[in-house]
C-alpha positions as CSV (number, residue, x, y, z in Angstrom):
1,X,45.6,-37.3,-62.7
2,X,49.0,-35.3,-62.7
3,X,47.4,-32.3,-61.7
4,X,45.8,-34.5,-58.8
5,X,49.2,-35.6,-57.6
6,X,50.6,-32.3,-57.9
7,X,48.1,-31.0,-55.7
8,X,48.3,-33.8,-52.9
9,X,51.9,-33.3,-52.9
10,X,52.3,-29.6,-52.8
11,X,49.5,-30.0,-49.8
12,X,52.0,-32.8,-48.0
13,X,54.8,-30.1,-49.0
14,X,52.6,-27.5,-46.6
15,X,52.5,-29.7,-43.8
16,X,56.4,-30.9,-43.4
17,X,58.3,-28.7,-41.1
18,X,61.4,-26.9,-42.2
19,X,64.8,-27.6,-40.6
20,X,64.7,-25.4,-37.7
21,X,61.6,-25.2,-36.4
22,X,61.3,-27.3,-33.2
23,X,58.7,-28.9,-31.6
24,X,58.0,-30.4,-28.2
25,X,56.0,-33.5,-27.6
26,X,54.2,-35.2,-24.7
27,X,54.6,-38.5,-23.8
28,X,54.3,-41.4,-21.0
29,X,57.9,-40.7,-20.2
30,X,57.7,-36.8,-20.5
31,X,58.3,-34.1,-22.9
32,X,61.0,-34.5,-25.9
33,X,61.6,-31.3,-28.2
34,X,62.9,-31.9,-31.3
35,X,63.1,-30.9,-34.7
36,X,60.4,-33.5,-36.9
37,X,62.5,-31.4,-40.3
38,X,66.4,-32.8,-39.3
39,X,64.8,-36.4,-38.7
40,X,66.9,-38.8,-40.9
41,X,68.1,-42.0,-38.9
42,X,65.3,-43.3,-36.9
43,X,65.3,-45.9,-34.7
44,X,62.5,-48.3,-33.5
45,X,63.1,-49.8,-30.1
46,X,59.6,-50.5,-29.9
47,X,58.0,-53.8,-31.1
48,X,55.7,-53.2,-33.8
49,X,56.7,-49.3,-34.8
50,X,58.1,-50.1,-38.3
51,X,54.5,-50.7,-39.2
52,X,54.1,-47.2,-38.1
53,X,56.8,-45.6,-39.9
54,X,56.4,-47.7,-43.4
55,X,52.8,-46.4,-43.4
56,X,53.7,-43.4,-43.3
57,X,56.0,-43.7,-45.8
58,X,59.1,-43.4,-43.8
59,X,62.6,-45.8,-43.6
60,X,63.9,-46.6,-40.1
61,X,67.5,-47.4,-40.1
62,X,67.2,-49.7,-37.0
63,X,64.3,-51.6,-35.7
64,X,63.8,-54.1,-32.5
65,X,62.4,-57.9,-33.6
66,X,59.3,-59.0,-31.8
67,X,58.7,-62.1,-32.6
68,X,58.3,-64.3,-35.9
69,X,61.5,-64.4,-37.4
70,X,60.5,-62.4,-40.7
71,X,63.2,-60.7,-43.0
72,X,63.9,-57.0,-41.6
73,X,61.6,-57.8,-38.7
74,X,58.6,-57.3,-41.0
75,X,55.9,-59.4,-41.6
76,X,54.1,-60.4,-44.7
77,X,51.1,-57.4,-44.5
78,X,53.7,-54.3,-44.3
79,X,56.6,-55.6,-47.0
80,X,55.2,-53.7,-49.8
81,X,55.2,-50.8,-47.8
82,X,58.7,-51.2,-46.6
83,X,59.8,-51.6,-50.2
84,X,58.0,-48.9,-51.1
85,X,60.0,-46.7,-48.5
86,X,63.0,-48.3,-49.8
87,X,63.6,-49.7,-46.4
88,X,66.0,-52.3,-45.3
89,X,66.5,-51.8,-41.1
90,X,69.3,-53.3,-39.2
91,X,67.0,-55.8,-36.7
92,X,68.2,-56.0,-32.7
93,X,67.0,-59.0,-31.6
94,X,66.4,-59.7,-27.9
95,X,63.0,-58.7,-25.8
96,X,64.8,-55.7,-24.1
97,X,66.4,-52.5,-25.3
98,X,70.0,-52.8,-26.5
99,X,71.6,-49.4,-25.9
100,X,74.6,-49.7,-27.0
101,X,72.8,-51.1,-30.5
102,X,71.1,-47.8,-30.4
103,X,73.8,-45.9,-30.1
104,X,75.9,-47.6,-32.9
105,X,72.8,-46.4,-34.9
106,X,73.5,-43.1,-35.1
107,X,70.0,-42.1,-34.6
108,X,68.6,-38.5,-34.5
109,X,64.6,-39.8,-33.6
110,X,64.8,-43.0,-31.4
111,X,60.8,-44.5,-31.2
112,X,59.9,-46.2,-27.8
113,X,56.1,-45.7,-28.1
114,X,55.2,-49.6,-28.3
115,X,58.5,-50.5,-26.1
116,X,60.1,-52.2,-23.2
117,X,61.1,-49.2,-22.1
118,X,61.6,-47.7,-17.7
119,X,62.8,-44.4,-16.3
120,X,66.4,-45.5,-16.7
121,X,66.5,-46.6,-20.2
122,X,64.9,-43.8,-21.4
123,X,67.4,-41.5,-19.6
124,X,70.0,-44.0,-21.4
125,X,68.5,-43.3,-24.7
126,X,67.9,-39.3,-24.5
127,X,71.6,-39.4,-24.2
128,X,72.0,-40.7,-27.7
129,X,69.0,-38.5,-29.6
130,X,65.8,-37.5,-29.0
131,X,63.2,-40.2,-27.7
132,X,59.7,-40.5,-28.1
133,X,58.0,-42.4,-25.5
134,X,54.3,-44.2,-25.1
135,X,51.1,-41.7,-26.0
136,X,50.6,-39.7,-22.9
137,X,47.6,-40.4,-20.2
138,X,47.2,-44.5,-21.3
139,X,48.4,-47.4,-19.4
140,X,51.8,-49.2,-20.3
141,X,51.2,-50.8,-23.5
142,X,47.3,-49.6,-23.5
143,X,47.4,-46.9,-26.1
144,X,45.2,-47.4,-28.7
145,X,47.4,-47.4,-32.7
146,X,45.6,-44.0,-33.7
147,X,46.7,-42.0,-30.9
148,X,50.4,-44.2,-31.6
149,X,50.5,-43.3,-35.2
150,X,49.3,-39.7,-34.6
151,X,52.7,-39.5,-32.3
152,X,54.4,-40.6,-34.4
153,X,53.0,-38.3,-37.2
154,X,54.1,-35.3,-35.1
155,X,57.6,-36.5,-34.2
156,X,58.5,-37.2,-38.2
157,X,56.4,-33.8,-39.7
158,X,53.9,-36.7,-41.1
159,X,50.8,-35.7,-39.1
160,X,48.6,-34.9,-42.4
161,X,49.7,-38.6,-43.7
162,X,49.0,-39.7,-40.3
163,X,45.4,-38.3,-40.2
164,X,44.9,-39.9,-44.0
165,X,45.9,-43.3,-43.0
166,X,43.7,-43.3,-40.0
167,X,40.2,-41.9,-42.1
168,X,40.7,-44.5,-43.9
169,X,41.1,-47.1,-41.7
170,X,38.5,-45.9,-39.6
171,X,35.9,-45.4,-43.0
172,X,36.8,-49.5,-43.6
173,X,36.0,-50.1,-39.6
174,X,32.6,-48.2,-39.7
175,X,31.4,-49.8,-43.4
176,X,32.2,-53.4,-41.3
177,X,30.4,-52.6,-38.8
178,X,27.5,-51.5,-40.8
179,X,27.0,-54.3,-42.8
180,X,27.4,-56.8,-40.1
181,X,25.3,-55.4,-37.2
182,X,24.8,-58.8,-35.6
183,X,28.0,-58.0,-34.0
184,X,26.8,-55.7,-32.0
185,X,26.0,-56.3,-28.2
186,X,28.3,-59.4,-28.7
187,X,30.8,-60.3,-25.6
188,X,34.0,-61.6,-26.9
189,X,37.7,-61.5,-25.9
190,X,41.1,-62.6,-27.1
191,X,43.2,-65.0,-25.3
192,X,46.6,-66.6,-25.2
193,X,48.0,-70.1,-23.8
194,X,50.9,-70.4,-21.7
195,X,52.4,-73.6,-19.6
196,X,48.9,-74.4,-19.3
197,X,47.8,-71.3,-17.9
198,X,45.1,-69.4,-19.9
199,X,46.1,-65.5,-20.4
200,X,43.3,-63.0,-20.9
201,X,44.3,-59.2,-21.5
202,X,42.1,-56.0,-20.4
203,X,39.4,-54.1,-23.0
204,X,42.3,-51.7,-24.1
205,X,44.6,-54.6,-25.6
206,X,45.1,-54.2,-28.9
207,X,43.1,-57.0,-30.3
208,X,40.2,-56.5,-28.0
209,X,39.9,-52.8,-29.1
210,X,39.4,-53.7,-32.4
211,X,36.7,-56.2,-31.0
212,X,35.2,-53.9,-29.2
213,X,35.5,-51.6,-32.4
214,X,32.7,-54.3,-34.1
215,X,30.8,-54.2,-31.3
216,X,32.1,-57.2,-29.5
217,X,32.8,-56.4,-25.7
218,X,35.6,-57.4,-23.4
219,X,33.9,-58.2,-20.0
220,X,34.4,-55.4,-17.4
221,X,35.9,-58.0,-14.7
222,X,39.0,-58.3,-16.9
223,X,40.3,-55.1,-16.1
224,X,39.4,-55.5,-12.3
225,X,42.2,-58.8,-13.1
226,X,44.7,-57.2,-15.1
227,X,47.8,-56.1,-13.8
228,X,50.2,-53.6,-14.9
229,X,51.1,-55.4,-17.9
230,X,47.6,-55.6,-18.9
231,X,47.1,-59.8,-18.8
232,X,45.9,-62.3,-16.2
233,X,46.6,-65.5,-16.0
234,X,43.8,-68.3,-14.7
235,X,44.3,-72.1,-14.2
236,X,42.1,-74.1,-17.2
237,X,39.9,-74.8,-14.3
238,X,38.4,-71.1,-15.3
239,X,37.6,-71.4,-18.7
240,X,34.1,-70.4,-17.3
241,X,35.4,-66.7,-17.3
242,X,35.9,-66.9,-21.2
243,X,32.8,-69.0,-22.4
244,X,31.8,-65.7,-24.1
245,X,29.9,-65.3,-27.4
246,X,33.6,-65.5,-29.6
247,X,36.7,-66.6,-28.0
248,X,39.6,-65.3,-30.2
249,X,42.7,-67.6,-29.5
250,X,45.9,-66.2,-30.4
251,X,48.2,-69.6,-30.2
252,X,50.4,-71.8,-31.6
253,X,49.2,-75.3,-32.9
254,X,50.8,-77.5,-29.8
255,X,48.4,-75.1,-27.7
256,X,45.5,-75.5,-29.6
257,X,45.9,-79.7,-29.7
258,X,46.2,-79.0,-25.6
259,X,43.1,-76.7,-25.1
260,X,40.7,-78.9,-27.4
261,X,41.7,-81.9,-25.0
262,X,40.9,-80.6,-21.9
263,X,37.3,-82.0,-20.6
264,X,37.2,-78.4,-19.2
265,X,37.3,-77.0,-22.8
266,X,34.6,-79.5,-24.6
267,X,31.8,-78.7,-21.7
268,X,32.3,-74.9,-23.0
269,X,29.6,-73.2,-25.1
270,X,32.2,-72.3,-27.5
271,X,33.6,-75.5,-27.8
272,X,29.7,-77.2,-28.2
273,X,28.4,-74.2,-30.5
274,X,31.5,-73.6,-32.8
275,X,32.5,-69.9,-31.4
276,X,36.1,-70.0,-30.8
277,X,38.4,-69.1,-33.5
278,X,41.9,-69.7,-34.1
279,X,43.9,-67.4,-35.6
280,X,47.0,-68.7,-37.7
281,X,50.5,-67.4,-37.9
282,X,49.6,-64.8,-39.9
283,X,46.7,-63.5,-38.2
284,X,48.4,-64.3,-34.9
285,X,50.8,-61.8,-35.9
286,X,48.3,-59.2,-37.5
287,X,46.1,-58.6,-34.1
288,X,49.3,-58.7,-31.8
289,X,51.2,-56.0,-33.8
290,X,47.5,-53.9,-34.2
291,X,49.3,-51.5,-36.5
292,X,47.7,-49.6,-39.4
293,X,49.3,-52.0,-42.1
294,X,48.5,-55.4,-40.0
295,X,44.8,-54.2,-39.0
296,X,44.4,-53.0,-42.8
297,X,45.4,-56.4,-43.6
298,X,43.3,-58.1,-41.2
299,X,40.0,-56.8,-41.4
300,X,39.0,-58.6,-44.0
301,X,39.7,-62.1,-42.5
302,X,38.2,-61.3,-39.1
303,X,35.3,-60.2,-40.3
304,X,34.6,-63.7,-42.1
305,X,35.9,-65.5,-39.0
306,X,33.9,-63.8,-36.6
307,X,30.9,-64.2,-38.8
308,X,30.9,-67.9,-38.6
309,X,31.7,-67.6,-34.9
310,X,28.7,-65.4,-33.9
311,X,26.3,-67.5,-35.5
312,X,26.5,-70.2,-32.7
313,X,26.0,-72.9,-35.5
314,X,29.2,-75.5,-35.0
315,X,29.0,-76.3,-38.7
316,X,30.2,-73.1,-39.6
317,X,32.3,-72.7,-36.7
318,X,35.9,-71.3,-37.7
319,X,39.0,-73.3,-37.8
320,X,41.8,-71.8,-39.3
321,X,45.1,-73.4,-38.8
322,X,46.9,-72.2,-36.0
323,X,50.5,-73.4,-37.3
324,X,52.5,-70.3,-35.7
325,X,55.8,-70.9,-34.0
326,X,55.5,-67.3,-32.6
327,X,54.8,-66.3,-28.9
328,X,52.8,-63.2,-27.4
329,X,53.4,-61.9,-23.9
């Protein structure tokens, strides 16, 4: 076993760069160079990058709350990790990017690649250190968490930990999808409630990628809706457009108590067969962040939820308790 770990770590040795040697990455925003070997204060502007950085082993000094309220801005699936990293961020609160935050920081690797971020807070932050932006050629808030964490990788001399994390991830995915093909062929979606509006988000949000990963397919008219952001929003008057084969609601418990009253909602197929399921806090929180550590976390669950969802049998119909206080935009 020693000489195993001796091994793996001279081999994670090979990969690190040396102080020195710069490197320039591509990103939604541009190109940053930088040197991944001097990195030692970063800071996550981003919403969900500590997951990123904890799997990889890695302490931020700074990160940006999403939403949740948990200690350190980190929820229940990545503490372990962040422990493990000996971690314990500073948190900026607040949906947009506090600069001047930053900047008392004293960061040398500022992460924007899940982030609020325009041309002229970026221009803002390259001021302070270098900044690494959303995965190139993806829409705002549209890139998948491989090709995230793989940046990531790259910008912290990580990459072969990167790669290792998402083998794995992907090897859990695929032995999922094998043993549950009835998945397959499936149309499902996730969806959100807001002042009695219904939100639906195109096939590349987070949570319907890792549908769509199963075999369970975002309908092609919601990306025709979406808008820059990546959502729509219909009057309940529409549910028609989500009485799919699984509904995955991602909402609070008031929400839920509203949607179940609504005559709209009982004449639904997914109402009368059992095929919505309602995620709680935790797994709320899991498929918005879609990070290595929250998906890791989640798989597991899902795949038992979306079991007794595809069978169409109303006795078996999940229910968990959707008791979250959090929001999702």
């Amino acid at each position: 076993m020693l000489r195993l770990f001796s091994a793996l770590s001279f081999a994670l040795w090979l990969t690190m760069p040396a102080a020195g040697q710069e490197i320039t990455l591509h990103h939604g925003f541009g190109q940053t160079t930088l040197d991944p070997g001097g990195v030692t204060r970063i800071v996550s502007v981003g919403y969900h990058e500590q997951d990123f950085l904890y799997a990889l082993g890695l302490a931020p000094v700074g990160v940006h709350e999403w939403f949740g309220g948990q200690p350190y801005a980190t929820w229940p699936w990545a503490e372990a990790a962040r422990l493990a990293a000996g971690a314990a961020p500073e948190v900026q609160n607040g949906y947009e990017i506090d600069v001047e935050w930053v900047w008392s920081m004293e960061p040398d690797l500022i992460l924007a690649t899940f982030a609020p971020l325009d041309a002229k807070t970026y221009a803002q932050l390259s001021e302070i250190a270098p900044v690494v932006g959303p995965p190139a050629d993806y829409p705002l808030w549209g890139a998948p968490w491989d090709a995230e964490l793989r940046l990531i990788g790259q910008a912290t001399g990580r990459s072969l930990q990167a790669e290792q994390v998402i083998a794995r991830i992907a090897a859990r995915i695929e032995a999922t999808v094998q043993a549950h093909p009835e998945f397959a062929g499936l149309s499902g979606t996730a969806a959100y409630f807001s002042d009695g509006q219904i939100v639906g988000y195109r096939s590349s949000d987070g949570a319907n990628r890792l549908l769509a990963a199963f075999g369970i397919q975002t309908p092609a008219r919601f990306d025709e809706m979406a808008g820059t952001a990546g959502n729509f929003v219909v009057s309940t008057e529409r549910f028609d457009i989500f009485d799919l084969d699984i509904l995955l609601w991602l909402v609070e418990a008031p929400s839920r108590a509203a949607i179940e009253s609504l005559p709209t909602w009982r004449t639904t197929r997914l109402a009368q067969e059992g095929r919505a399921i309602w995620a709680d806090a935790a797994m709320m929180g899991a498929l918005s962040f879609q990070s290595p550590l929250s998906i890791d976390w989640a798989l597991d669950r899902l795949t038992v939820l979306l079991s007794a969802a595809a069978d169409g049998d109303p006795a078996t119909g999940p229910a968990e308790d959707a008791g979250s206080t959090a929001g999702r935009p």
